[in-house]
N, C-alpha and C positions, 0 to 999 in steps of 0.2 A: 483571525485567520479563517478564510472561507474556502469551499472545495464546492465543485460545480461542473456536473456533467453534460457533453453537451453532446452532438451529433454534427458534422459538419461535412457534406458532400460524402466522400464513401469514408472517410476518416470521423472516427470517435475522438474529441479530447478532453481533457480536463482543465479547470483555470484554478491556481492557487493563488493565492491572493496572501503576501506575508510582508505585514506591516504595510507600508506604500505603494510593494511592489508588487506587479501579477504577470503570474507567469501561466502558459500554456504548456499543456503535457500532450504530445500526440501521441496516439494509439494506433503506429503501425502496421502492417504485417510482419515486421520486421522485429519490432519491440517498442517499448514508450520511450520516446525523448522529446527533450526539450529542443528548440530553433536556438541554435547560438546568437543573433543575432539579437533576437530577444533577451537573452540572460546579459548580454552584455552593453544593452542600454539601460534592461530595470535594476539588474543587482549593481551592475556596476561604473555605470556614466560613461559609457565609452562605446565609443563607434563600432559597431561589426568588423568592417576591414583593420585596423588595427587590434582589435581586440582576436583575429583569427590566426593574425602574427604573432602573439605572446602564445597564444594554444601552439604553436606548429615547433613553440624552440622548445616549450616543456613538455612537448610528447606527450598532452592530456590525451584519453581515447578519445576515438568521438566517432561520426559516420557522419555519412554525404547522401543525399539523394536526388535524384531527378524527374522520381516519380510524379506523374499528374496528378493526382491527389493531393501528395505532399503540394506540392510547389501552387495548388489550388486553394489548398487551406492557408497557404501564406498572404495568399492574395486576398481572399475573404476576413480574414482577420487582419488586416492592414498592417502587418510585419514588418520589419524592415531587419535585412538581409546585408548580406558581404559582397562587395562589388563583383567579385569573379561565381557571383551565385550563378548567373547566366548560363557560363557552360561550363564549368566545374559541380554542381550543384549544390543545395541547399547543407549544411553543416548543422548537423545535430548532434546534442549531446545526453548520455545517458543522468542518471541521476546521479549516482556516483560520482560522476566528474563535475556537474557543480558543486557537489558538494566539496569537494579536494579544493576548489577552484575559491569558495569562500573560504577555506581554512589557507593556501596560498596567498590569497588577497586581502587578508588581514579585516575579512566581513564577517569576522565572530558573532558577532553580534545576530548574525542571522541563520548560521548554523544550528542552532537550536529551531526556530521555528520553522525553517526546513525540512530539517527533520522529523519532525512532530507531524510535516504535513503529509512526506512520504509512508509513515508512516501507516497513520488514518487512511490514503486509499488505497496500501497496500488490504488492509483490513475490510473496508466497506468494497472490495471488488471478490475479497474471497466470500465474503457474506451474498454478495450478489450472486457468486457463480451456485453457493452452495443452495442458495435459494430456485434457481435452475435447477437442479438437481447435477447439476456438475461435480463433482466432488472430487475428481481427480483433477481437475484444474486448479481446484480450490485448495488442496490441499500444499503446494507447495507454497501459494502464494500466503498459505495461511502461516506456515510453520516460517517466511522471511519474515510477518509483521513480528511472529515471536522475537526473533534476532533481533530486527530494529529495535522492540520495545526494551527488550534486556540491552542493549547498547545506551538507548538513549535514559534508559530510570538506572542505570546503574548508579554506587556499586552495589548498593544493598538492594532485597528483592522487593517491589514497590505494589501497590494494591493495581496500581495503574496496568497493571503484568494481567491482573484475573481476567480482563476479557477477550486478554490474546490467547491467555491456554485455555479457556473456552471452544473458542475458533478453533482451534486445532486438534482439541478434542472431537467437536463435532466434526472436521474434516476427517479425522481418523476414524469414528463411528461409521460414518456415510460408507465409507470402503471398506468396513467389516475388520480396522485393524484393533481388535480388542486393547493388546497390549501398549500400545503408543496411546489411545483414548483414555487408559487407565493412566498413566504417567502425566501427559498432562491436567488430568482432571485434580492428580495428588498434590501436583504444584498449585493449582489455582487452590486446593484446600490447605494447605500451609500456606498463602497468603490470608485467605477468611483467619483463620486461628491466630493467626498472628496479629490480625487489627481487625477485631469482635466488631468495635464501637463505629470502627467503618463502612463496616460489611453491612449492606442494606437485604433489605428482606427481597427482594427481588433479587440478587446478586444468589442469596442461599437456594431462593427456589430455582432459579436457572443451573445452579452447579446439584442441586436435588435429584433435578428430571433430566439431565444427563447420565446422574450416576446409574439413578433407575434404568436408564433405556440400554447403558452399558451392560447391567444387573440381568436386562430380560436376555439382551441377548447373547449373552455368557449361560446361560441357565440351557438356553432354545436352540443354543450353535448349530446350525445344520439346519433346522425347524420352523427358526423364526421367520415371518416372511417380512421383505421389506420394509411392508409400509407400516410395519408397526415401529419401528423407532426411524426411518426414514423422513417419514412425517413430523415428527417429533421435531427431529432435527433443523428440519425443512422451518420447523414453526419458531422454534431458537434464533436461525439465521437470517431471519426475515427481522425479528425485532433486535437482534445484536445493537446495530447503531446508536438506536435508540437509549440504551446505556453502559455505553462506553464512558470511561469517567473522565478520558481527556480531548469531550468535545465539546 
C-alpha cells in the first residue's frame, strides 16, 4: 500500500494505491474526495454512468463539481468520468462513502486496506500541519486518526494506537491543552506497560520528552515561552512518520 503527495494545477492530491487498485484523493476547498468515476472502474469494474445509477437509488452522499480546477485535474490525470459530467458536473465522493460502498458491494476484502490507508494520511497531514506550526488544524485531524485507529485495531487496545495518542498529545501541547495532552499521553503509557517487549526504545524516549515538555509546562503555566516545548513538538512531529508501526 503506497501513499503519495502530489501538487496538480491549483488542486493538491493524493494516490493510494490498495492492492491493484489506485485511487486519487482531491484536496478541494471544499474538502477531500474521491472522483466517482474512478472508484467505480478501480474498486469496482464498472462503468461511471451506470455505476452513478446504483449511487442515486441508495442515497450514497456524495458532491458534484464544476469547478476548473476540479474538472482540470480530471483531464490531467486521464480519468474517466459519467457521461452527464459535462453539464451536470464532476461526482465526487467523500471517504466515508466508499467505504459504505465496499461493505455494500460485497468488496470486504478491501475494506481493511482502505482503511489503514485513510487512516496513515489522516495522520501524516496532522504531523505535517503540526510541523507548520498549525496546530489547530492539526488538532482535529489528529484526534479523527485516533477514532480510525481505535475502529480499525479494535476490540482490544493495540500498540498500533501509541503513535496516534502521541499525535494527539502533541496537538494538544501546541495549543496549551494541558489536560487532553495529559490523557492521551496516559493511554499511550498503558499501552508501553502492557507490551514491554514491544515497546522499542525510541517509542519510550518519544513518550519521555513529551511527558517532560507537558512537566515544563504544567510547572511554568503562564511563564513558559513557546518555544520551549513548541519546538519540542515541532521536532516530535517532523519525525512521527517515520515510526509509525503500521507503515
Amino acid at each position: 500500500m503506497l501513499l503519495a503527495s502530489h501538487i496538480l494545477m491549483a488542486l493538491t492530491y493524493t494516490v493510494l494505491t490498495i492492492g491493484q487498485s489506485k485511487l486519487h484523493q482531491l484536496h478541494t476547498p471544499t474538502g477531500k474526495f474521491f472522483v466517482m468515476g474512478e472508484v467505480a472502474m478501480q474498486l469496482f469494474q464498472e462503468t461511471p454512468t451506470s455505476f452513478l445509477q446504483e449511487l442515486r437509488k441508495g442515497k450514497y452522499n456524495k458532491a458534484s463539481s464544476s469547478s476548473s480546477d476540479v474538472l482540470q485535474a480530471i483531464v490531467d490525470l486521464g480519468l474517466q468520468v459519467e457521461g452527464t459530467a459535462a453539464h451536470a458536473g464532476i461526482v465526487l465522493l467523500p471517504a466515508a462513502t466508499v467505504e459504505q460502498l465496499l461493505l455494500d458491494k460485497r468488496r470486504g476484502d478491501l475494506v481493511h486496506p482502505f482503511k489503514l490507508a485513510m487512516l496513515k494520511l489522516a495522520s501524516q497531514d496532522a504531523a505535517r500541519m503540526m510541523a507548520s506550526g498549525d496546530y489547530e488544524g492539526a488538532l482535529p485531524v489528529a484526534l479523527e486518526a485516533v477514532v480510525l485507529g481505535e475502529q480499525l485495531f479494535k476490540p482490544q487496545p493495540a500498540l498500533q494506537l501509541f503513535p496516534l495518542y502521541l499525535l494527539a498529545a502533541q496537538a494538544n501541547l501546541g495549543l496549551r491543552r494541558a489536560p487532553q495532552c495529559g490523557k492521551c499521553l496516559a493511554l499511550a503509557n498503558m499501552l508501553a506497560m502492557k507490551e514491554p517487549t514491544l515497546t522499542t526504545n525510541i517509542m519510550r524516549s518519544q513518550l519521555s520528552r513529551l511527558y517532560g515538555q507537558l512537566y515544563a509546562f504544567q510547572v511554568c503555566s503562564g511563564c513558559l515561552g513557546v518555544s520551549t516545548y513548541a519546538i519540542g513538538c515541532l521536532f516530535a512531529a517532523n519525525n512521527f512518520a517515520a515510526n509509525c508501526l503500521w507503515l
